[in-house]
C-alpha positions in Angstrom: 0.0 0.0 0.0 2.9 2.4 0.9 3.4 4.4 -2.0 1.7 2.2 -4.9 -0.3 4.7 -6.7 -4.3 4.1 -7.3 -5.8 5.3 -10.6 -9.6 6.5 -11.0 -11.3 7.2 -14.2 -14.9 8.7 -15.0 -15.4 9.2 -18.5 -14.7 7.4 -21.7 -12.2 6.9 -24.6 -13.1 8.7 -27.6 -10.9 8.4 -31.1 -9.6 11.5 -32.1 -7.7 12.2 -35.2 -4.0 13.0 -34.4 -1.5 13.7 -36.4 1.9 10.8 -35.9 5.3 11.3 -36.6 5.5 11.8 -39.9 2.6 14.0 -40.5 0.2 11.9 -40.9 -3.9 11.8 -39.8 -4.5 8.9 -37.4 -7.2 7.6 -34.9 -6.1 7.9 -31.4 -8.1 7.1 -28.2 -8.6 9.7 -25.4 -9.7 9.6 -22.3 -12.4 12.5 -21.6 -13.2 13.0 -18.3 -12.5 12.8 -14.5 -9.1 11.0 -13.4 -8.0 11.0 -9.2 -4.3 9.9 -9.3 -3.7 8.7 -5.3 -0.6 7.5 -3.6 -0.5 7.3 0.1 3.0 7.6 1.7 2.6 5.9 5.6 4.8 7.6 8.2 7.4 6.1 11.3 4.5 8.0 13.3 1.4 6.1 12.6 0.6 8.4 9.6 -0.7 8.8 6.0 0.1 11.3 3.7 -2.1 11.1 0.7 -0.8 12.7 -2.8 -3.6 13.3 -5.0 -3.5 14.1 -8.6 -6.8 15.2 -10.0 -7.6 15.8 -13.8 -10.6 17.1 -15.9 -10.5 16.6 -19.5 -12.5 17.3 -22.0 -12.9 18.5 -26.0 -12.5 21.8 -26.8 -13.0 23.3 -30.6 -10.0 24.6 -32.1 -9.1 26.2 -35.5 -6.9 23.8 -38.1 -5.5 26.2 -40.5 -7.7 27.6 -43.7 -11.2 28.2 -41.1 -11.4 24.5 -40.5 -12.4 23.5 -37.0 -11.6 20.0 -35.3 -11.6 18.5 -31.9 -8.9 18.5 -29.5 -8.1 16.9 -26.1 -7.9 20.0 -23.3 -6.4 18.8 -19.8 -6.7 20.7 -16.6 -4.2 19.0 -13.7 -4.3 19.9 -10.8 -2.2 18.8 -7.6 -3.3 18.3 -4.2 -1.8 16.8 -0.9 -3.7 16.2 2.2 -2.6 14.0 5.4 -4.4 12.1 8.3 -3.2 10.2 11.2 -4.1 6.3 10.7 -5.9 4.5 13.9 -3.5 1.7 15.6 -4.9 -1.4 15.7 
């Protein structure tokens, strides 16, 4: 548990055209929506310290040369860190 980061995803995957290396138009899955990145860290003195990583995504319009207008994947990270004392057992 001590420091094994935890991954949680609301949304979906939706194929977006990307361009790859070479220039070229491809189909690319995104995620779109909420992700909660946590990794506790436990301390000598019977606490946790809890790292979180939140995430909103979502598809914004943008302007692709000559007027056209596409899709594009917009993220907002954020960070966050919060701590609590664990009960003994």
């Amino acid at each position: 548990m001590d420091n094994r980061e935890a991954k949680i995803v609301v949304g979906q995957k939706i194929p977006l055209i990307v361009q790859d290396v070479a220039g070229n138009p491809v189909s690319q899955l995104q995620t779109i929506g909420i992700q909660l990145k946590v990794t506790p860290h436990l301390t000598q003195d019977k606490k946790i310290i809890m790292d979180l990583h939140p995430e909103v995504s979502d598809l914004v319009d943008a302007e692709h040369g000559a007027g056209r207008r596409h899709h594009q994947h917009e993220r907002k990270p954020t960070r966050a860190s919060w701590s609590t004392t664990a009960r003994p057992r």
